[in-house]
C-alpha positions in Angstrom: 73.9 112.0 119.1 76.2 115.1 120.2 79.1 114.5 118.2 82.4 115.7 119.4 85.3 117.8 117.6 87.7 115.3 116.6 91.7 116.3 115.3 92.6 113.4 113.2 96.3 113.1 112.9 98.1 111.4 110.1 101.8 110.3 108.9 100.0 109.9 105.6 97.6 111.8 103.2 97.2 113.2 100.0 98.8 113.3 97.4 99.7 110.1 98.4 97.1 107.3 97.4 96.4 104.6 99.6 93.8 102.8 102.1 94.4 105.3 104.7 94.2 108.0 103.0 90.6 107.3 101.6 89.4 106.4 104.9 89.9 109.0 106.8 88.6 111.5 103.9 85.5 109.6 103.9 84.9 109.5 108.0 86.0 113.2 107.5 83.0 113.2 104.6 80.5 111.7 106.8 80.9 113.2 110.2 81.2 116.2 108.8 77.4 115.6 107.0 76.0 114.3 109.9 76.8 117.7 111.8 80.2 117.1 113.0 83.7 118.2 112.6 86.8 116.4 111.8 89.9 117.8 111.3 93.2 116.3 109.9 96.8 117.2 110.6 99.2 115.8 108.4 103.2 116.2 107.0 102.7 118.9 104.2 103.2 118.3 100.6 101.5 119.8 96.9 98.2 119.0 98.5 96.4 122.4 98.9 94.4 122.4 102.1 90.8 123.2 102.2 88.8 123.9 105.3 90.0 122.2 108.3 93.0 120.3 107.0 96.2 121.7 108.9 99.6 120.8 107.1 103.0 120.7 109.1 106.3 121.0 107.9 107.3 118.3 106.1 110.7 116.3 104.9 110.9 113.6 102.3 110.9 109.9 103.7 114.4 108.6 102.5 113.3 105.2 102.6 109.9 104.8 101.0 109.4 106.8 97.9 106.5 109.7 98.2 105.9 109.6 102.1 107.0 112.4 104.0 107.8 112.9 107.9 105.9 115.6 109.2 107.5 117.9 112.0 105.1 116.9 115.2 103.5 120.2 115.1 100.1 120.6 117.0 98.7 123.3 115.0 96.3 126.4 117.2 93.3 125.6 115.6 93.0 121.7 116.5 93.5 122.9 120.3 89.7 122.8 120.3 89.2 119.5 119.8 86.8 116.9 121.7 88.7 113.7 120.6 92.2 113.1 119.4 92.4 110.5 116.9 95.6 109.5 115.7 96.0 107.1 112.0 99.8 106.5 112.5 102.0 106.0 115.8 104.7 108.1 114.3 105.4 111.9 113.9 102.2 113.2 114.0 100.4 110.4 116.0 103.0 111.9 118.6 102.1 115.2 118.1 98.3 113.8 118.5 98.9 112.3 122.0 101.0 115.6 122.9 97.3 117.4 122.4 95.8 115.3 124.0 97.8 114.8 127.4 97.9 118.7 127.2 94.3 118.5 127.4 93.1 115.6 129.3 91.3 114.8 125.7 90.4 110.9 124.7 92.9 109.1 122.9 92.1 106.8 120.2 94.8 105.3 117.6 93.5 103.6 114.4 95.8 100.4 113.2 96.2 100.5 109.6 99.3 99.2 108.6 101.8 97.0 110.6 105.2 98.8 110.9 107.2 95.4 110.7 105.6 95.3 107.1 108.6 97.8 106.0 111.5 96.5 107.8 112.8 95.6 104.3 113.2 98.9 103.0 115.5 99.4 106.5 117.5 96.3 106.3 119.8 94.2 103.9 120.1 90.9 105.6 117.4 88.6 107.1 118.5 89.1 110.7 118.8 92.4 110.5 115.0 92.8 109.4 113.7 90.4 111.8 115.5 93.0 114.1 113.8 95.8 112.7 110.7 94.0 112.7 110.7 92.8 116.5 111.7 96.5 117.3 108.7 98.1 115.3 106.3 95.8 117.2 107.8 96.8 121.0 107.4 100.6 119.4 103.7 99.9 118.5 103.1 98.6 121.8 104.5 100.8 123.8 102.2 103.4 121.6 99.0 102.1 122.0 99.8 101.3 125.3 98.7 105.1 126.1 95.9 105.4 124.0 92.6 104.9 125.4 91.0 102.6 122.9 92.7 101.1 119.6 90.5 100.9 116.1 91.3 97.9 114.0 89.8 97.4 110.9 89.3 93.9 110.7 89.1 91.0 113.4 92.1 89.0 112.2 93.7 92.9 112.8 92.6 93.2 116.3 93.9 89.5 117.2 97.3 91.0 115.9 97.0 93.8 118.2 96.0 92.0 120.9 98.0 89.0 120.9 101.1 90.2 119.0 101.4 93.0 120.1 99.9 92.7 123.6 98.8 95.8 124.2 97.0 96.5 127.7 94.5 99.4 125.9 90.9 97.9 124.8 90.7 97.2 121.0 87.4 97.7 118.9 86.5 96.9 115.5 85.7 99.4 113.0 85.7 98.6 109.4 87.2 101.1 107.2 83.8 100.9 105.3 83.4 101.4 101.7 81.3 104.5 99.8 78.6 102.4 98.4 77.2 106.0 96.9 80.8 106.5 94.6 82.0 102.4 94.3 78.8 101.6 92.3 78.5 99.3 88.9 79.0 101.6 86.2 79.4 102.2 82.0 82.9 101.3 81.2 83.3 101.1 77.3 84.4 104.6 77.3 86.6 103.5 80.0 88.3 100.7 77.8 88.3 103.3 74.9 89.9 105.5 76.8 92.8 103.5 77.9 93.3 101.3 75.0 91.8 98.0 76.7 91.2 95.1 74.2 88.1 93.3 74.2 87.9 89.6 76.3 88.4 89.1 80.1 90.3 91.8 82.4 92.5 91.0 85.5 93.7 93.9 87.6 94.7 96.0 90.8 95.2 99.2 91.9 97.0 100.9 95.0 100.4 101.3 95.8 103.1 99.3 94.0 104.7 98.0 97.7 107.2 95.2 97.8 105.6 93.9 100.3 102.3 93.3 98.4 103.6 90.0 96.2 101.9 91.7 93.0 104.5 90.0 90.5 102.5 86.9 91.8 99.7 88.5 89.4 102.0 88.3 86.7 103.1 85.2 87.4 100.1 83.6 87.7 98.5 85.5 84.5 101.0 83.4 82.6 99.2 80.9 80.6 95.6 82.5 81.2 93.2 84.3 78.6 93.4 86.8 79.9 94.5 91.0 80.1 96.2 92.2 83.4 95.2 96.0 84.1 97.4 97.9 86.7 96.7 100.9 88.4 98.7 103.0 90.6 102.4 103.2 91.4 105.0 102.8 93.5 108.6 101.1 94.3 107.5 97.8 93.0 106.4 98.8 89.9 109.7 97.8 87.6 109.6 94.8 89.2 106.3 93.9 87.8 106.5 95.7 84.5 110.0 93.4 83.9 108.3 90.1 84.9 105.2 91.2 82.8 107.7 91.8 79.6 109.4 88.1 81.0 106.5 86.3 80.9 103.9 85.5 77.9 101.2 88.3 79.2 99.9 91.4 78.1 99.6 93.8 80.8 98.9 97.2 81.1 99.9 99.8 83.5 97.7 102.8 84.1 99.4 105.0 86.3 97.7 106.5 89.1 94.2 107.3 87.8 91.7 110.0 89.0 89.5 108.8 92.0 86.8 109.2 89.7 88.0 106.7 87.3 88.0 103.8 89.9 84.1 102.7 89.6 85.1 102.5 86.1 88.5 100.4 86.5 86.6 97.9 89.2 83.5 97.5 86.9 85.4 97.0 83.6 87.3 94.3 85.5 86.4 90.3 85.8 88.5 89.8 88.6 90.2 91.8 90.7 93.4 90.2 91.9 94.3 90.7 95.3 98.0 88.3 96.4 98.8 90.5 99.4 99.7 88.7 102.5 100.1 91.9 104.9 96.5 93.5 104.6 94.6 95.1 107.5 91.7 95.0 106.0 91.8 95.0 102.4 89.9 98.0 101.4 90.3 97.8 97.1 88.8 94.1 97.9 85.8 95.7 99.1 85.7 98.9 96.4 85.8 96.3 93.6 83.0 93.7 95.3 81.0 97.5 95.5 81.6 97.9 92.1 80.1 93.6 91.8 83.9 92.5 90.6 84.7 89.6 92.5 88.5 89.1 94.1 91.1 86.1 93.8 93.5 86.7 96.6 95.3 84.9 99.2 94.3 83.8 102.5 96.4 85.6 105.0 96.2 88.4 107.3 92.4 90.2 106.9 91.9 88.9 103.4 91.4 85.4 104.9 88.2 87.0 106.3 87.5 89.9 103.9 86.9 87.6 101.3 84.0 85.1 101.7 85.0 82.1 100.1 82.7 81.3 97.0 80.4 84.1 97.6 82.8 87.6 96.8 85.7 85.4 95.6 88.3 82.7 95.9 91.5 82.1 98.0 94.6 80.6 97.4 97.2 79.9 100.2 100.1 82.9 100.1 103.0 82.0 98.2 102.0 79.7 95.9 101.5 80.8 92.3 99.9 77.7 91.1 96.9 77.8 93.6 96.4 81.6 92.8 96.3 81.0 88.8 93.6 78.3 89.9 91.7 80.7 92.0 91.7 83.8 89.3 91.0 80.7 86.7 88.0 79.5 88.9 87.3 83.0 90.0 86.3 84.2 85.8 84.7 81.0 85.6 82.3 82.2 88.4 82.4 85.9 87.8 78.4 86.4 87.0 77.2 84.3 89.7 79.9 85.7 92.4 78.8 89.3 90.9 75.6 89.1 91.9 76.3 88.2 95.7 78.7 91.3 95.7 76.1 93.6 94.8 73.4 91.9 97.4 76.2 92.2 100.3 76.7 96.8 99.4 74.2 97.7 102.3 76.5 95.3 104.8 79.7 96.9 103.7 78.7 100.7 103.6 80.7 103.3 105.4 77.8 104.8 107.1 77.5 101.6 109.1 81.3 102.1 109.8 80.9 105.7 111.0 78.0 104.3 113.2 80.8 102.5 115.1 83.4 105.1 115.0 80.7 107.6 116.5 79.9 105.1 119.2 83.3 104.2 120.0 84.1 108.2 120.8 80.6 108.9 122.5 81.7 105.7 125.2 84.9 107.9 125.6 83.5 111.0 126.9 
């Protein structure tokens, strides 16, 4: 297959860690090895560009600590491109569909994230959220209302965008996909040295610290389990859960953000990999961690509902309540070798390379 040019434009890349950013650097990877090119345009930061990465002037975001707003710059050397692709309906997704009106290119917009999902960092009050909220989801519309196709990650996803949001443009699914060649069991007792990890079972996460990801609930539901709670990453949420784990009878460890080459190492070394988010698109560290053959306790809402097979790759509680969760991560260690073992028979099936199959058909049908 010809592949075309593609400018991917993003609200949100490196330095900053999250789901987003690893997907697009690794359908960046992959199209680039099958003969393709993919560049990215994103707000500029301490990231130092290689080849075909175009930062744009940049400003903090006030309202969500270490996201910047890129200036909706359309740099000269994307002007080539084939396909515009955009990752975020702000800034630079603008910027994106300005290059591609100005060229009569294809449009397509990945969903990755909900925008209603931070209408409590805007808001103080209830109604004024659910304000925020209703707005975000008329701006989302109205967005992928003049895109050409719209890539969801997960099925529940698409149903959001279709039905929710009501959007008129054609929605396809593409998994974010999961680099079965990196997320692979691996040694980890120099991984536990390394960190200072005691001996006995290990519950973790890693990602962003978000409000809006319930991970206190881990904490919470720890409490009165055998067990040692392993966080990774950072962000606003993270004194929030470092005060309920000094509250509460656990001992939990907090890692920082570690170096992506530390994370087949953090997954493997884990039992369980503890997952209470109710706002996921997809659920991408559920996936990493099932690569790795950790099995995930998490919640049944959103994409999690389908991203994790109950009693094969893990166990799901119903959101909000604690007591169901500490039964799922309880039943989930109790399982962990059999559930490992259907993880590792189910890496073919989850592999990026089947999602950039997709991705690559989804452009050619635009062209």
């Amino acid at each position: 297959m010809d592949l075309p040019r593609v400018a991917a434009f993003t609200d949100s890349y490196l330095p900053t860690h999250n789901g987003v950013t690893y997907t697009i650097q690794t359908w960046r990877d992959r199209w680039h090895r099958r003969g393709g090119r993919m560049d990215v345009v994103y707000p500029g930061s301490d990231h130092e560009p290689v080849e075909g990465e175009y930062p744009v002037s940049s400003l903090p975001f006030p309202f969500y600590e270490g996201f910047r707003v890129g200036v909706p710059g359309v740099p000269e050397a994307v002007d080539s491109a084939e396909v515009v692709h955009a990752h975020s309906p702000f800034s630079l997704g603008l910027a994106g569909l300005r290059l591609a009106r100005k060229h009569d290119l294809p449009m397509v917009a990945s969903y990755h994230t909900p925008t209603s999902e931070y209408a409590e960092y805007l808001a103080f009050t209830r109604p004024i959220e659910r304000a925020v909220e209703r707005s975000a989801e008329e701006y989302e519309r109205r967005f992928l209302d003049r895109t050409d196709v719209v890539v969801a990650p997960s099925e529940r996803t698409a149903d959001h965008v279709r039905d929710t949001l009501a959007t008129t443009t054609p929605v396809e699914v593409v998994s974010n996909g999961v680099d079965t060649d990196f997320f692979r069991p691996v040694e980890t007792e120099r991984f536990r040295e390394r960190h200072d990890l005691p001996d006995g079972p290990l519950v973790g996460y890693t990602g962003r610290h978000g409000y809006e990801k319930n991970l206190p609930a881990i904490v919470e539901a720890a409490d009165g389990l055998d067990v040692t709670l392993v966080f990774s990453g950072d962000g606003p949420a993270r004194e929030d859960i470092e005060r309920a784990a000094a509250d509460a009878d656990v001992d939990a460890h907090f890692l920082g953000w570690l170096d992506r080459e530390e994370l087949p190492s953090f997954y493997t070394a884990l039992d369980v990999f503890a997952f209470p988010s109710p706002v996921e698109t997809q659920g991408i560290a559920a996936l990493e961690a099932n690569a790795c053959g950790t099995p995930v306790a998490g919640v049944a809402s959103a994409a999690l509902a389908d991203t994790i097979d109950q009693g094969e790759t893990g166990y799901k509680a119903p959101p909000d309540d604690v007591a169901a969760f500490r039964d799922v991560i309880a039943r989930t260690l109790a399982e962990r070798d059999r559930l490992s073992e259907e993880c590792l028979a189910r890496r073919d099936a989850i592999s990026v390379e089947h999602s950039v199959d997709r991705l690559a058909g989804v452009y050619d049908q635009l062209r």
